[in-house]
C-alpha positions as CSV (number, residue, x, y, z in Angstrom):
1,X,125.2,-108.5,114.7
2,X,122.6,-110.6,114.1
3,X,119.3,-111.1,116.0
4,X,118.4,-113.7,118.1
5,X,116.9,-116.8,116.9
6,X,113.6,-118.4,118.2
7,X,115.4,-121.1,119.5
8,X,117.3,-118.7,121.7
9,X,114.3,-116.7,122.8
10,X,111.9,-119.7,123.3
11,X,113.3,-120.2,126.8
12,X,112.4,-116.5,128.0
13,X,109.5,-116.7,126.6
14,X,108.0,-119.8,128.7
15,X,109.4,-118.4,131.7
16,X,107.8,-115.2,131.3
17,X,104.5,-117.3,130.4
18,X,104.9,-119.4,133.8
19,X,105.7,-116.4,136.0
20,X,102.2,-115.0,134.6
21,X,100.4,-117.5,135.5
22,X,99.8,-119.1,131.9
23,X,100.1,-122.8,131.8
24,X,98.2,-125.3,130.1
25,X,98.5,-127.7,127.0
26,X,99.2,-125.0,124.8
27,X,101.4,-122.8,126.9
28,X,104.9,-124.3,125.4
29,X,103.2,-123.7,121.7
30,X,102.2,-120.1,122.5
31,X,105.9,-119.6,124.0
32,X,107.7,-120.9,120.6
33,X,104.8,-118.9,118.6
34,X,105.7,-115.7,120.5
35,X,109.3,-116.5,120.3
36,X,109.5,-116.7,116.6
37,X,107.5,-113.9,116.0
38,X,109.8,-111.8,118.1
39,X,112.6,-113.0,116.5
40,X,111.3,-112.2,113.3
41,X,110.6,-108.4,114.3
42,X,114.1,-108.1,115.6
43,X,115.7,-109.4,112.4
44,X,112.9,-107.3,110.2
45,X,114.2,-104.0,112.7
46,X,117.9,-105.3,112.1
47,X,117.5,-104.8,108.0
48,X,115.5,-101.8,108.1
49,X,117.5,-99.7,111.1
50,X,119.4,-96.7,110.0
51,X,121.8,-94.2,111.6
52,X,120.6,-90.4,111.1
53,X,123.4,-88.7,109.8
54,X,125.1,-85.8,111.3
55,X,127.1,-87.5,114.3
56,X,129.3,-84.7,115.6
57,X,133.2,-85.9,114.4
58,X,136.4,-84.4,114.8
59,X,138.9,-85.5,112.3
60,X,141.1,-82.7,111.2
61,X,143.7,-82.5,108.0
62,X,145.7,-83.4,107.0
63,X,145.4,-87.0,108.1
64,X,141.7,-86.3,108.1
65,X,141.4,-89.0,111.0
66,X,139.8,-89.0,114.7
67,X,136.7,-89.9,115.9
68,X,132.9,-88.8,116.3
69,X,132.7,-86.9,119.1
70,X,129.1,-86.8,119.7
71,X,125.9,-89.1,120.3
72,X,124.2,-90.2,117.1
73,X,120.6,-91.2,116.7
74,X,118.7,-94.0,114.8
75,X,116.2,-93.1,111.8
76,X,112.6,-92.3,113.6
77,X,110.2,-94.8,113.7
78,X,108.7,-96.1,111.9
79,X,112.7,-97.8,111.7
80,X,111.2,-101.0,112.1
81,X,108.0,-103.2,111.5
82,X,104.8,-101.7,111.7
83,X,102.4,-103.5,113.8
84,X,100.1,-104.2,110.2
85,X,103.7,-106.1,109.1
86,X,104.0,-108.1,111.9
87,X,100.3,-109.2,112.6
88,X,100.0,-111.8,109.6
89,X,103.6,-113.3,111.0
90,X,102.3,-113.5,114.5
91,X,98.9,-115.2,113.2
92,X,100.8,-117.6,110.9
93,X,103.2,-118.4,113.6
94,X,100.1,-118.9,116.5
95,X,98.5,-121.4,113.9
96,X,102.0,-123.0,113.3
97,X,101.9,-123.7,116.9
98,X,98.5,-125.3,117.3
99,X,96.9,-122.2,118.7
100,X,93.6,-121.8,116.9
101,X,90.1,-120.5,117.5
102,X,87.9,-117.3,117.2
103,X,90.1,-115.2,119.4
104,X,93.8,-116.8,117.6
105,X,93.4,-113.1,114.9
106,X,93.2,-111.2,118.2
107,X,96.0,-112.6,120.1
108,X,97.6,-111.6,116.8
109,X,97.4,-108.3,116.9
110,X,97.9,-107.8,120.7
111,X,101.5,-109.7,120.0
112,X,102.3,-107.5,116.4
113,X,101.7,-104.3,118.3
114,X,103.1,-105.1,121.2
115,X,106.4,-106.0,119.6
116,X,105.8,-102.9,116.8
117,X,105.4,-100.5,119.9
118,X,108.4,-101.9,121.3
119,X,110.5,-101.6,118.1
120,X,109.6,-97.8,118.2
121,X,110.4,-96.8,121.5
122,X,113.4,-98.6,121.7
123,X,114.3,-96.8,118.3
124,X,113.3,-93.3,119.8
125,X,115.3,-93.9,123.0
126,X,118.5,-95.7,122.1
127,X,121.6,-93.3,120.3
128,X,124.6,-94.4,118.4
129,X,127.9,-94.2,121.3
130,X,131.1,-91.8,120.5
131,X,134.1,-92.9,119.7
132,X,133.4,-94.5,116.2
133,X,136.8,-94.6,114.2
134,X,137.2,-92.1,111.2
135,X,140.0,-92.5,109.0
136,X,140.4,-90.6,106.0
137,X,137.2,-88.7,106.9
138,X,134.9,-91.9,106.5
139,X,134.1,-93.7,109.6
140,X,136.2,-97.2,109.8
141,X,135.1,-98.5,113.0
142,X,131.6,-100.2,114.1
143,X,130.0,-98.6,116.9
144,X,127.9,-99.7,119.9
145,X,124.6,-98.4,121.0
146,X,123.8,-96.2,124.2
């Protein structure tokens, strides 16, 4: 599954902005900024995230087919982008947007870990659902999230 693009987030973004309270000039630029950066850490979490092994399965011979039978859990952070990973992307897409100055580097890093804090609990919360296929003692099925 792939992560959403900025395009698609850029929308949320703004309207979270404008239910703050944060209009202005540069309030549509600091949406898309934001938007693009948290679409970035999503796709950077998407191609780092792995499942822990040892999901409880039941698939007994001889057809050596079934289905886990238990929770799973992703890898422990850090599973995803580290704030330090993300804080040159946020900066780069602030500046992209227009949104300069002395304080642009700290806006930066409030975004990166924000996003980087997010990542990890989301990671330390979320488990891999039951019911993933096995056939022929390998799993054969995708699986959702819990």
């Amino acid at each position: 599954m792939p992560s959403p693009t900025a395009e698609q987030l850029a929308g949320f973004a703004g309207s979270t902005l404008d239910s703050a309270g944060i209009r202005g000039q540069d309030a549509p630029g600091l949406a898309l900024a934001l938007a693009k950066t948290t679409a970035q850490a999503l796709a950077m979490f998407l191609n780092q995230a792995q499942v822990l092994p040892g999901i409880p399965a039941s698939a007994p011979p001889p057809a050596n087919s079934g289905s886990t039978a238990g929770p799973g859990k992703l890898l422990s952070p850090p599973a995803g982008p580290t704030a330090e990973q993300l804080e040159s992307v946020a900066l780069a897409d602030l500046k992209g947007e227009g949104i300069a100055g002395a304080n642009a580097p700290d806006l930066a890093k409030v975004i990166a870990g924000s996003l980087a804090q997010a990542i990890e609990l989301f990671t330390a919360q979320v488990q891999v659902a039951p019911g993933i296929a096995i056939s022929g003692l390998v799993t054969s099925s995708p699986g959702n999230l819990i």
